[in-house]
DSSP file (Angstrom, degrees, kcal/mol; ACC not computed):
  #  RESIDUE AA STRUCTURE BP1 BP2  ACC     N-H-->O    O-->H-N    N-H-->O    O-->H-N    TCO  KAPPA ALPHA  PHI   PSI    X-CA   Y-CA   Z-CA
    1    1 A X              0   0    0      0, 0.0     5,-0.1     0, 0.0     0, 0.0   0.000 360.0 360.0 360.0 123.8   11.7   -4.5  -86.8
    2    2 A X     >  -     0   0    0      1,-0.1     4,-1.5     3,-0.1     5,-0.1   0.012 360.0-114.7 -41.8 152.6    9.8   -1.6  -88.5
    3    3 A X  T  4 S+     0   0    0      2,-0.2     4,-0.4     1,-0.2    -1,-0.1   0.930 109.7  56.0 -56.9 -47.6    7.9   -1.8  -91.6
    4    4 A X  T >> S+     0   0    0      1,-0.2     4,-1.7     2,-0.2     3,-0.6   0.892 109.9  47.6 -68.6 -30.3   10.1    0.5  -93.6
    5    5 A X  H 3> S+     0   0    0      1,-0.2     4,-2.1     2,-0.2     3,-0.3   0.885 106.0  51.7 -82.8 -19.7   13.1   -1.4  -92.9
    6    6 A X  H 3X S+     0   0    0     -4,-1.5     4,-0.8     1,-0.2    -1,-0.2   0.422 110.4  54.9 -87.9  15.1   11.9   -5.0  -93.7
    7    7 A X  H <4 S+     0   0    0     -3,-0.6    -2,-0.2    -4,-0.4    -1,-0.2   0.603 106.6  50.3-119.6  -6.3   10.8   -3.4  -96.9
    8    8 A X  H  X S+     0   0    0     -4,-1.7     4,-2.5    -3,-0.3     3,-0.5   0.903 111.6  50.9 -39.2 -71.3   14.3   -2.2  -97.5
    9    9 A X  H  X S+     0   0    0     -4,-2.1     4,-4.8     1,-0.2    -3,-0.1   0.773 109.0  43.7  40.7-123.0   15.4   -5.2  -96.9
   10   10 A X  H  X S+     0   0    0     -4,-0.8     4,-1.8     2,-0.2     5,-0.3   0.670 117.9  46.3 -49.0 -31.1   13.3   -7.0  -99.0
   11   11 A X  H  > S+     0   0    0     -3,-0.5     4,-3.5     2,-0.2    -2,-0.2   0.989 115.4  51.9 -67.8 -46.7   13.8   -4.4 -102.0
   12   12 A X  H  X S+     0   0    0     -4,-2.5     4,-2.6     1,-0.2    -2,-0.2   0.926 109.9  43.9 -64.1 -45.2   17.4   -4.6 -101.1
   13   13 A X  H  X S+     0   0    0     -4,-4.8     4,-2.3    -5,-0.3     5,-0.3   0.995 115.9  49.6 -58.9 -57.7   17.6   -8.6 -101.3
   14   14 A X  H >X S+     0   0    0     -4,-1.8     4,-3.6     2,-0.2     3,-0.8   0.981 106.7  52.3 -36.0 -65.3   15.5   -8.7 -104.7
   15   15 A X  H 3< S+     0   0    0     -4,-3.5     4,-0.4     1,-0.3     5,-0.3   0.938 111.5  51.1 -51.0 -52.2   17.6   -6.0 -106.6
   16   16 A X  H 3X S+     0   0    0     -4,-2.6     4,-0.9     1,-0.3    -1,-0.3   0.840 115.3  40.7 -61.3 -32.8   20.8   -8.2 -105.7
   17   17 A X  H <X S+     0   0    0     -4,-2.3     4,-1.8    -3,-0.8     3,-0.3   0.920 120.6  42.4 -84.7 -42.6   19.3  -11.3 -106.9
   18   18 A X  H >X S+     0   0    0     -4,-3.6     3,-2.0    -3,-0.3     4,-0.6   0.909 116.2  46.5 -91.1 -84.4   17.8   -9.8 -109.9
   19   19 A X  H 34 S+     0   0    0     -4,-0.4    -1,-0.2     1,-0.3    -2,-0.2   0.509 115.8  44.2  25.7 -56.7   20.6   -7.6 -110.9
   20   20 A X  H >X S+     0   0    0     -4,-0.9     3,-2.0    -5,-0.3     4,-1.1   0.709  99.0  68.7 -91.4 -31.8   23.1  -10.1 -110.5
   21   21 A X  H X< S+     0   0    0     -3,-2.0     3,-1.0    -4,-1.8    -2,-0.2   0.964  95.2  58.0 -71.4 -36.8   21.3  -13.0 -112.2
   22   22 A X  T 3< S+     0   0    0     -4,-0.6    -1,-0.3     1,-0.3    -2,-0.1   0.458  99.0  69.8 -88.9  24.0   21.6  -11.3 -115.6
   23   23 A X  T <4 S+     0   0    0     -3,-2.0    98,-0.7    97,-0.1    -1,-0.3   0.889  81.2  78.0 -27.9 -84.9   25.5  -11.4 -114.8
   24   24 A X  E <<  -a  121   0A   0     -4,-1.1     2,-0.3    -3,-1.0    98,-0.2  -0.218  68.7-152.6 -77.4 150.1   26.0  -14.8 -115.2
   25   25 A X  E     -a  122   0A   0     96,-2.0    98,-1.3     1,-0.1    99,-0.6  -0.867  16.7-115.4-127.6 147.9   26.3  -16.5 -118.6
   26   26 A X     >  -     0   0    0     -2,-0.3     4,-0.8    96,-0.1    -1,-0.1   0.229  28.6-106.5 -48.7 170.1   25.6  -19.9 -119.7
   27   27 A X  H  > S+     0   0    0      2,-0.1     4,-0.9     3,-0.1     5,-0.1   0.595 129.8  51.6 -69.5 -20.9   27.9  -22.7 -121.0
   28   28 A X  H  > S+     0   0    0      2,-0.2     4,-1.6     3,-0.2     5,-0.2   0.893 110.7  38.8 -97.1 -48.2   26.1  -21.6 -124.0
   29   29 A X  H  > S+     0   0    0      2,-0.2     4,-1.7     3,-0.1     5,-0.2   0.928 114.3  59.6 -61.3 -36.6   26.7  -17.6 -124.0
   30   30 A X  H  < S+     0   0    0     -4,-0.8    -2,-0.2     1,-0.3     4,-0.2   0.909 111.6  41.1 -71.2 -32.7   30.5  -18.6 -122.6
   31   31 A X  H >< S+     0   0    0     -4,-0.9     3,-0.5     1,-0.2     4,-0.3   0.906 119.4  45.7 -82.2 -34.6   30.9  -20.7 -126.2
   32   32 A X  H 3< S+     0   0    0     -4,-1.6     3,-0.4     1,-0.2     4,-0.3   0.748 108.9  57.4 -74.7 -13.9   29.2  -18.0 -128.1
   33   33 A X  T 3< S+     0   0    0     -4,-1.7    -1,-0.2     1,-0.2    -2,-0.2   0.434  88.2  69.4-100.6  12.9   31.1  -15.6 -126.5
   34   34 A X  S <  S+     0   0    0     -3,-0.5    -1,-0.2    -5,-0.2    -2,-0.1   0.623  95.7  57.6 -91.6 -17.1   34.5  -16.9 -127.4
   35   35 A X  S    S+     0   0    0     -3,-0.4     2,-0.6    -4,-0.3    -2,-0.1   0.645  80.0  95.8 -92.9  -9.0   34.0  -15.9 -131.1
   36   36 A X    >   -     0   0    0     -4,-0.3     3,-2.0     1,-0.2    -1,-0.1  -0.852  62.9-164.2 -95.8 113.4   33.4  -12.6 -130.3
   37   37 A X  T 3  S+     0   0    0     -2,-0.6    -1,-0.2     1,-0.3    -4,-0.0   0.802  88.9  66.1 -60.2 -47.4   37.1  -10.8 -130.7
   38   38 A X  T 3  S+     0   0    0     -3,-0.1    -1,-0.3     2,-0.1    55,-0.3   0.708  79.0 100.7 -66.7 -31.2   35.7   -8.0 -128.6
   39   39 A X    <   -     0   0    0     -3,-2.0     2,-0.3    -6,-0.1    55,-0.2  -0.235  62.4-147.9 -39.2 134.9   35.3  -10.0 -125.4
   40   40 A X  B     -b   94   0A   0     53,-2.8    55,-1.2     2,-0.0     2,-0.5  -0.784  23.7-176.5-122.3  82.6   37.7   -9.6 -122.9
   41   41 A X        -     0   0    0     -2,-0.3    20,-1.8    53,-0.3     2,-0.3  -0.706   2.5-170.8 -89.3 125.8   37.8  -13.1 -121.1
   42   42 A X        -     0   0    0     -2,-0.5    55,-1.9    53,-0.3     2,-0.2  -0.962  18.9-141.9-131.1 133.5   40.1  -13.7 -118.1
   43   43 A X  B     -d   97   0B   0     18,-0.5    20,-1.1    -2,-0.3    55,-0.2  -0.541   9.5-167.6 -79.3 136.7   41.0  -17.0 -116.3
   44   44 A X        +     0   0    0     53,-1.8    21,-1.0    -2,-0.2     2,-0.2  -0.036  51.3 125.5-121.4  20.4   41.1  -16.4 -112.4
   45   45 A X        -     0   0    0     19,-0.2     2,-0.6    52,-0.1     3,-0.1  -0.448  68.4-116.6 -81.4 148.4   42.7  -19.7 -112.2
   46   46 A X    >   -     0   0    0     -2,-0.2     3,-1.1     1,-0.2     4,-0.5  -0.612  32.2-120.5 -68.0 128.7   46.2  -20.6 -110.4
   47   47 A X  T >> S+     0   0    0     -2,-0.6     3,-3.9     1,-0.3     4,-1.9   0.913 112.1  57.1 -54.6 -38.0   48.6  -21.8 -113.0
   48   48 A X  H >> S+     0   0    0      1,-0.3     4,-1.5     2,-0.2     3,-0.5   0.956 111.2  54.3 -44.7 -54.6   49.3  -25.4 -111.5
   49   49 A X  H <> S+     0   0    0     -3,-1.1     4,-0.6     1,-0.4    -1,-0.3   0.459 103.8  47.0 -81.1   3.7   45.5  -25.4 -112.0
   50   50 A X  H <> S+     0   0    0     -3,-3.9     4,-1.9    -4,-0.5    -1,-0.4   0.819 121.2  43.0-107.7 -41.9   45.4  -24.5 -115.7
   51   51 A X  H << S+     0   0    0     -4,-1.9    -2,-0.2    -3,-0.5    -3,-0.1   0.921 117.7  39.1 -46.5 -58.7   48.2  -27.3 -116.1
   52   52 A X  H  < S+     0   0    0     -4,-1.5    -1,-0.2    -5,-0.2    -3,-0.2   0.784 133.7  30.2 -89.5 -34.7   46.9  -30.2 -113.9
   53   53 A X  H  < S-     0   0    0     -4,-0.6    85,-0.4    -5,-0.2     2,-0.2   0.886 105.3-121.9 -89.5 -37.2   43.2  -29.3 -115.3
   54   54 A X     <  -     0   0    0     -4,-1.9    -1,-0.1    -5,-0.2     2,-0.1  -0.212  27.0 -78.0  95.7 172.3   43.4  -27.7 -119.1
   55   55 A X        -     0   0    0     -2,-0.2     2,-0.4    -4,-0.1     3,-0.1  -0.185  30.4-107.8 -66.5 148.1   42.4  -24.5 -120.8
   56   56 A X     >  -     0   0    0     -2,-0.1     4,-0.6     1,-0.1     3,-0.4  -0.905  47.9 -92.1 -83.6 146.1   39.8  -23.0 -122.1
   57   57 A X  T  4 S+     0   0    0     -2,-0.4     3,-0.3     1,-0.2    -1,-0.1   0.108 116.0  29.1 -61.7 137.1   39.4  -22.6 -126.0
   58   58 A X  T  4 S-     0   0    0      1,-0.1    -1,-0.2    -3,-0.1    -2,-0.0   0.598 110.1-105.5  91.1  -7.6   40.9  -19.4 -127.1
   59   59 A X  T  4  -     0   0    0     -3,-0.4    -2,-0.2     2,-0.0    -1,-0.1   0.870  44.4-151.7  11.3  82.5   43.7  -19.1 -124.1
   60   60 A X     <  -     0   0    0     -4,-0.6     2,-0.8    -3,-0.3   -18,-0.2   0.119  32.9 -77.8 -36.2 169.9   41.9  -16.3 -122.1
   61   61 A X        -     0   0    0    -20,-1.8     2,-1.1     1,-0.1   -18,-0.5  -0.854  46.9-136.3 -91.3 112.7   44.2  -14.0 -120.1
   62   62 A X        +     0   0    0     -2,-0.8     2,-0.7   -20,-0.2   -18,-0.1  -0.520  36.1 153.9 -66.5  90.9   45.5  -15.5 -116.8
   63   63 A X        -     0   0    0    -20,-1.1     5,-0.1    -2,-1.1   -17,-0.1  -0.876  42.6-124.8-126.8 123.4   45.6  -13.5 -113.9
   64   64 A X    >>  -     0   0    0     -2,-0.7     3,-1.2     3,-0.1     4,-0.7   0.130  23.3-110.7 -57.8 151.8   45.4  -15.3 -110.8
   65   65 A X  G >4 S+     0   0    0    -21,-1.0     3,-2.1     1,-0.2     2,-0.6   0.775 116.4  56.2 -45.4 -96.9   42.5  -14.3 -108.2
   66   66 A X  G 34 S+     0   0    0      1,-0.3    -1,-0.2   -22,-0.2     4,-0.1   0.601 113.3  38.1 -12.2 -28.8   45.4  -12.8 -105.8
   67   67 A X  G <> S+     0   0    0     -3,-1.2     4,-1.9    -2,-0.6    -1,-0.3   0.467  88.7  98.7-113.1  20.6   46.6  -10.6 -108.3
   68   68 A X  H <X S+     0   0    0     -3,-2.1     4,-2.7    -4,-0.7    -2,-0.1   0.901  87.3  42.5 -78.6 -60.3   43.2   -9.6 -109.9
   69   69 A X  H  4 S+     0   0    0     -4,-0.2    -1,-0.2     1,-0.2    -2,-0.1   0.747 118.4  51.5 -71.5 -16.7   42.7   -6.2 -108.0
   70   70 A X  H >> S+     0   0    0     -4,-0.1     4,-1.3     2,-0.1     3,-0.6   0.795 106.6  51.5 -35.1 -65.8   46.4   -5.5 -108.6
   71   71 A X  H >< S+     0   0    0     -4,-1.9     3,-2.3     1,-0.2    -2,-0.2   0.988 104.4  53.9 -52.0 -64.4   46.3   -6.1 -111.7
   72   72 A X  T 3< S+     0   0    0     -4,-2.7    -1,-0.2     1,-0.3    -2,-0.1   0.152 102.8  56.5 -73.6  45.0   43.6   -4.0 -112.6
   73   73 A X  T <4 S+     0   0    0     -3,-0.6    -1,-0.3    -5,-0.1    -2,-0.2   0.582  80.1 102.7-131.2 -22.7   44.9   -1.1 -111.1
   74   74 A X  S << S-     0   0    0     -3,-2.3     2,-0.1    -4,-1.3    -3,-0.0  -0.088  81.2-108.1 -51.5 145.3   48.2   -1.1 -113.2
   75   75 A X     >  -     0   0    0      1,-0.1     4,-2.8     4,-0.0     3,-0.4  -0.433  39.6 -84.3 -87.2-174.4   47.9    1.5 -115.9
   76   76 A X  H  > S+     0   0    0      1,-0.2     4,-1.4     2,-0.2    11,-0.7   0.582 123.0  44.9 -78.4   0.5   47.6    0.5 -119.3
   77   77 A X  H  > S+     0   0    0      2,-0.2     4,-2.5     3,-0.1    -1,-0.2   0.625 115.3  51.7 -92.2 -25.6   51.3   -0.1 -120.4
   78   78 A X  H  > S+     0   0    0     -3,-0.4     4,-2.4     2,-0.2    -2,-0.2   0.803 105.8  53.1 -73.9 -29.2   51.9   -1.9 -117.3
   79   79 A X  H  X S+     0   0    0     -4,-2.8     4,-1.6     1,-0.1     5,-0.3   0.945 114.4  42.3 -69.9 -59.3   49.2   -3.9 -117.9
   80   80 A X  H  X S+     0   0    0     -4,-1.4     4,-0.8     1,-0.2    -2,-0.2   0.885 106.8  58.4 -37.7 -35.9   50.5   -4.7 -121.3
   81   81 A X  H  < S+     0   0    0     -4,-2.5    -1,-0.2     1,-0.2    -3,-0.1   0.934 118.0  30.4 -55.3 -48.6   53.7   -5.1 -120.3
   82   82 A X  H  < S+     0   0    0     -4,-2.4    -1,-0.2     1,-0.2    -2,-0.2   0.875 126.2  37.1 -67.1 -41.0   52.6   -8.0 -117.8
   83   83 A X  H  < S-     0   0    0     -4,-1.6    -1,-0.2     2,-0.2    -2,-0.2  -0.217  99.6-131.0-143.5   2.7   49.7   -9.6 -119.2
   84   84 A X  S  < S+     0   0    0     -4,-0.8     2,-0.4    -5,-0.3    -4,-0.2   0.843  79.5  90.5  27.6  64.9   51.3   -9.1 -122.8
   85   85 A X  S    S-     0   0    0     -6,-0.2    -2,-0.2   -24,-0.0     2,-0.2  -0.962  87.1 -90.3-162.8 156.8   47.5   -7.6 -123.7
   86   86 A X        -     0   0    0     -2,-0.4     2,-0.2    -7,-0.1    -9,-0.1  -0.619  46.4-118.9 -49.3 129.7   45.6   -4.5 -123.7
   87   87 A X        -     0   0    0    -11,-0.7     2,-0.3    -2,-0.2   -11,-0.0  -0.658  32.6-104.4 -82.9 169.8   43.9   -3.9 -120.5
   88   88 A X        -     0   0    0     -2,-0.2     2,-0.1   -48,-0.1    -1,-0.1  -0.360  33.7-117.1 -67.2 115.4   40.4   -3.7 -120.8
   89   89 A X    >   -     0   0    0     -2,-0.3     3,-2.3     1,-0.1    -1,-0.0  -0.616  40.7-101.1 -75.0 160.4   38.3    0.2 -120.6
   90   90 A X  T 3  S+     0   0    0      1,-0.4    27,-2.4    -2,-0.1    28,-0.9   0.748 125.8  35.5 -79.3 -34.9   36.3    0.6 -118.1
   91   91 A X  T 3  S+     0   0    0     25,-0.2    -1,-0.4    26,-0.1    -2,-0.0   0.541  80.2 124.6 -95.4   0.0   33.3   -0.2 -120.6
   92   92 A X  S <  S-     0   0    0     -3,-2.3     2,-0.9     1,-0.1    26,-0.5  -0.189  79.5 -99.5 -57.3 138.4   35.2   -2.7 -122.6
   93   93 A X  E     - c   0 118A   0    -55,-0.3   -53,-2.8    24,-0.1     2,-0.2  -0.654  54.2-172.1 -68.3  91.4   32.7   -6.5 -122.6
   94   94 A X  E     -bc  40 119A   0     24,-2.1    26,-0.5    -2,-0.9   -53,-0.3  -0.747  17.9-177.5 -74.2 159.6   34.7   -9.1 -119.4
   95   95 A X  E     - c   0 120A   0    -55,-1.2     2,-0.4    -2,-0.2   -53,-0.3  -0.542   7.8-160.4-146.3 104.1   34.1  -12.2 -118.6
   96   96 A X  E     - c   0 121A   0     24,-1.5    26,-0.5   -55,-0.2     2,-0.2  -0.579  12.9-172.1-117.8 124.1   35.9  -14.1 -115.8
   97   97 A X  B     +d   43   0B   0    -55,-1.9   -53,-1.8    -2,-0.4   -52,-0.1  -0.626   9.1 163.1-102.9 157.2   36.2  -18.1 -115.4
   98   98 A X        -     0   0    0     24,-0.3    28,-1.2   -55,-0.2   -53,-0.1  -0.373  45.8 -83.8-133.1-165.6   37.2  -20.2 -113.3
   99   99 A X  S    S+     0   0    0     26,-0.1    28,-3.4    -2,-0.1    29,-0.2   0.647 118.5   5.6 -88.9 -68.5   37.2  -24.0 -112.0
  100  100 A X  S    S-     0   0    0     26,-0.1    25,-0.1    27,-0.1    28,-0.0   0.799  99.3-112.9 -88.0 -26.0   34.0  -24.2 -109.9
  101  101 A X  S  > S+     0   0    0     23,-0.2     4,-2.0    26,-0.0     5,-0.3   0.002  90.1 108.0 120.8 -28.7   32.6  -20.7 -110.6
  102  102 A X  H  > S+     0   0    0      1,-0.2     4,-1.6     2,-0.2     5,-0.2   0.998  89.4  36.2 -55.1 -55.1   33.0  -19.2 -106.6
  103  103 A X  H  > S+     0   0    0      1,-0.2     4,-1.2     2,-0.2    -1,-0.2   0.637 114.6  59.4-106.0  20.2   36.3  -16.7 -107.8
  104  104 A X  H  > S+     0   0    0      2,-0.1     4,-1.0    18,-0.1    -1,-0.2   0.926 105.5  39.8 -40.0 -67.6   34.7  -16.0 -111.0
  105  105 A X  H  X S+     0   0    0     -4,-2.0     4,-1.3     2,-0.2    -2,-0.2   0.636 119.1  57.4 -83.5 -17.8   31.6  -14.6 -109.5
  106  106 A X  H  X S+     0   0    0     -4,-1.6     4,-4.2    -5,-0.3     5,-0.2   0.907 107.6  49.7 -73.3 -58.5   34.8  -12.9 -106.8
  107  107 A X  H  X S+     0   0    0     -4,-1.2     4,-0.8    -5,-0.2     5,-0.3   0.720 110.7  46.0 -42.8 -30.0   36.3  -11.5 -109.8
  108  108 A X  H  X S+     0   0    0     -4,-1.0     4,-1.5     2,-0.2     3,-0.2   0.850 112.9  48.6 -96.5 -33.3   33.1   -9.9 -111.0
  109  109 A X  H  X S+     0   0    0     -4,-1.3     4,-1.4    -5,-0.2    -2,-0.2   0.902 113.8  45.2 -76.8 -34.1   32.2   -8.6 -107.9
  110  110 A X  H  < S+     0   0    0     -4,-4.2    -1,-0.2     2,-0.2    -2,-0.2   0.935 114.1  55.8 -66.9 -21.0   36.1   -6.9 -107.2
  111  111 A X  H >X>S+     0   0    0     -4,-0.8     3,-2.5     1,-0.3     5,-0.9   0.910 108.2  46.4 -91.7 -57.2   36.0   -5.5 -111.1
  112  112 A X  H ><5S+     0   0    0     -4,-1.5     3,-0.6     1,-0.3    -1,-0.3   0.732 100.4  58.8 -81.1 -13.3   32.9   -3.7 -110.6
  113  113 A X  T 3<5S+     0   0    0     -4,-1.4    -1,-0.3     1,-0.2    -2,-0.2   0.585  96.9  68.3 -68.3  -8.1   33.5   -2.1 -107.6
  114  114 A X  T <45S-     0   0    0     -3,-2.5    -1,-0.2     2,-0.1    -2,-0.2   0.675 127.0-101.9 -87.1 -11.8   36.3   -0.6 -109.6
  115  115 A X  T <<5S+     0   0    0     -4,-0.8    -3,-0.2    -3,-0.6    -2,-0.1   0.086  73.3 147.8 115.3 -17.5   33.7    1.1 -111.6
  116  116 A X      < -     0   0    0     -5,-0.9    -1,-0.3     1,-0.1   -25,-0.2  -0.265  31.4-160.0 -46.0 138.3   33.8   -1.6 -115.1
  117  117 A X  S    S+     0   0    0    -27,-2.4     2,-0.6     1,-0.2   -26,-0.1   0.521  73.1  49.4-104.7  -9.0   30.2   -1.7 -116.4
  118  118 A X  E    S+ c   0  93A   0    -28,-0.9   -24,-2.1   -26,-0.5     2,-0.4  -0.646  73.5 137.4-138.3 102.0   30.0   -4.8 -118.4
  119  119 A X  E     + c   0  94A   0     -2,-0.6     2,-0.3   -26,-0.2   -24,-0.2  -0.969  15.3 153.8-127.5 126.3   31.5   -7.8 -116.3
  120  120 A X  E     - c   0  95A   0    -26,-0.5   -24,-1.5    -2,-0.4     2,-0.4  -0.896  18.2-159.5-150.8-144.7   30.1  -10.7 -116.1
  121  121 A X  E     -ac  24  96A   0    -98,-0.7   -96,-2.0    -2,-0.3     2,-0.8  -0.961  27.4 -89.1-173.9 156.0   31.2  -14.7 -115.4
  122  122 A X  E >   -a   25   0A   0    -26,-0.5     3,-0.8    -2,-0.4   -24,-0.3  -0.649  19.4-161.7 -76.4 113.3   30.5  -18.3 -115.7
  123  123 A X  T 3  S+     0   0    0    -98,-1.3   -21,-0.2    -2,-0.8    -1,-0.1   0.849  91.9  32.5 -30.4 -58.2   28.6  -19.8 -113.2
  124  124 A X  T 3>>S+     0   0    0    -99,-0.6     4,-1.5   -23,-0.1     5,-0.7   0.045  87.9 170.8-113.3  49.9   29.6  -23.2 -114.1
  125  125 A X  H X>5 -     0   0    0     -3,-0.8     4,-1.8     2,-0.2     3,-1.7   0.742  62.3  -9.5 -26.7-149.8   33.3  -22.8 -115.3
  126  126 A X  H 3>5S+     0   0    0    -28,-1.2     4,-3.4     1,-0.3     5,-0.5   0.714 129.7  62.8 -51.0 -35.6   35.7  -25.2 -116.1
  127  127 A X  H 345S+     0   0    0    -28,-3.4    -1,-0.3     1,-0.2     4,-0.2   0.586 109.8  40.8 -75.5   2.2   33.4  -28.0 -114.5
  128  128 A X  H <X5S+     0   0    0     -3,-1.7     4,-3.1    -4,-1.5     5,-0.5   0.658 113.7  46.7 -36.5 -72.2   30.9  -27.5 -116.9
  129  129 A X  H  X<S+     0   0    0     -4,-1.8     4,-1.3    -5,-0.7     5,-0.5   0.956 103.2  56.5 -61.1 -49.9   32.4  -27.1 -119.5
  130  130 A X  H >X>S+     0   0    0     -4,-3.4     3,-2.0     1,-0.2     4,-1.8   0.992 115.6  44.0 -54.8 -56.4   34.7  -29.7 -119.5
  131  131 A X  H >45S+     0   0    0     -5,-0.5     3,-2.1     1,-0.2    -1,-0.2   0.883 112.1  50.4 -23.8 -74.3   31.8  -32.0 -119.1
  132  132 A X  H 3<5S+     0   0    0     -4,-3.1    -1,-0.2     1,-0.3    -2,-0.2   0.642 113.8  44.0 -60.7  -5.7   29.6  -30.4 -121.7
  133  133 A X  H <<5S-     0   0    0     -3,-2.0    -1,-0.3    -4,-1.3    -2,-0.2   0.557 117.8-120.3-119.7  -2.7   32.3  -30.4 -124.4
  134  134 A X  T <<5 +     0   0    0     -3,-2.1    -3,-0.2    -4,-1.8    -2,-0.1   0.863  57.3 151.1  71.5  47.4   33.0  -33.9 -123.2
  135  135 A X      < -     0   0    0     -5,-0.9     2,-0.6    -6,-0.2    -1,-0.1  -0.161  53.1 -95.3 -61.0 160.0   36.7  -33.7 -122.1
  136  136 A X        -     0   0    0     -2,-0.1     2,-0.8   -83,-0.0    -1,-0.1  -0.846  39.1-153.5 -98.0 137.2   38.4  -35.5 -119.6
  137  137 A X        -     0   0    0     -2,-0.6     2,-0.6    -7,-0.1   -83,-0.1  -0.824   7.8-158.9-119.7 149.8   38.3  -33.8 -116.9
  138  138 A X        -     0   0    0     -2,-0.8     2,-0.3   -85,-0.4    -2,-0.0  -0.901  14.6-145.4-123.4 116.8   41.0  -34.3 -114.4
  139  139 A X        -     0   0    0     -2,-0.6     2,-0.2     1,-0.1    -2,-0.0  -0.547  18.7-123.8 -66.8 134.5   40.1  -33.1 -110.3
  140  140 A X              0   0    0     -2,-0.3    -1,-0.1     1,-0.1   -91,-0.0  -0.513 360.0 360.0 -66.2 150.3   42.7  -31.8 -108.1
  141  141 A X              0   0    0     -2,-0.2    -1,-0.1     0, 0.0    -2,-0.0   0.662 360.0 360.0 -97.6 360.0   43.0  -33.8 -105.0
């Protein structure tokens, strides 16, 4: 392998890592960031899962991973219509949760390919939190 390409690469592997890390929010931004009305926080959970597990504080908008790039393609009275909400402009603040964090971080990556500039998600999502706000947390089996 050439020089200029393992130093593509390498650039290429850094920028993703560094790039991405300031993405992800804390348990600690996710709780500060519920008080701000201007946040646009979305659940990517399956409904059984928001039953059999709980909510998050606030009742984000639930739109399931499967219908997530769907969704956000609807225009903006159709979004309302479904999702009884505004959708989001393109520059409008997300932040998409989960259980484990995996179709968070799915969610942020499909959202921004749509061209939204300020996405980001929780890393440690509902199994975090529940802990750290000291819930009972109930596992799917």
């Amino acid at each position: 392998m050439n020089s200029f390409l393992k130093f593509t690469i390498l650039l290429s592997i850094s920028c993703l890592l560094a790039c991405s890390a300031s993405e992800i929010l804390s348990y600690q931004e996710v709780k500060e960031g519920f008080k701000n009305p201007k946040n646009n926080f979305f659940d990517v959970r399956e409904k059984i899962e928001l039953v059999e597990t709980g909510k998050y504080p606030n009742d984000p908008t639930n739109v399931q991973m499967v219908n997530l790039e769907a969704a956000f393609d609807l225009s903006p009275e159709e979004f309302q219509q479904t999702y009884n909400r505004a959708k989001p402009d393109i520059n409008d603040p997300i932040i998409f949760l989960c259980k484990k964090g995996i179709r968070a971080k799915l969610a942020y990556e499909q959202i921004t390919a749509k061209g939204y500039t300020d996405v980001k998600y929780y890393k440690g999502s509902w199994n975090e939190w529940c802990v750290l706000e000291g819930l009972t947390c109930y596992e799917n089996p």
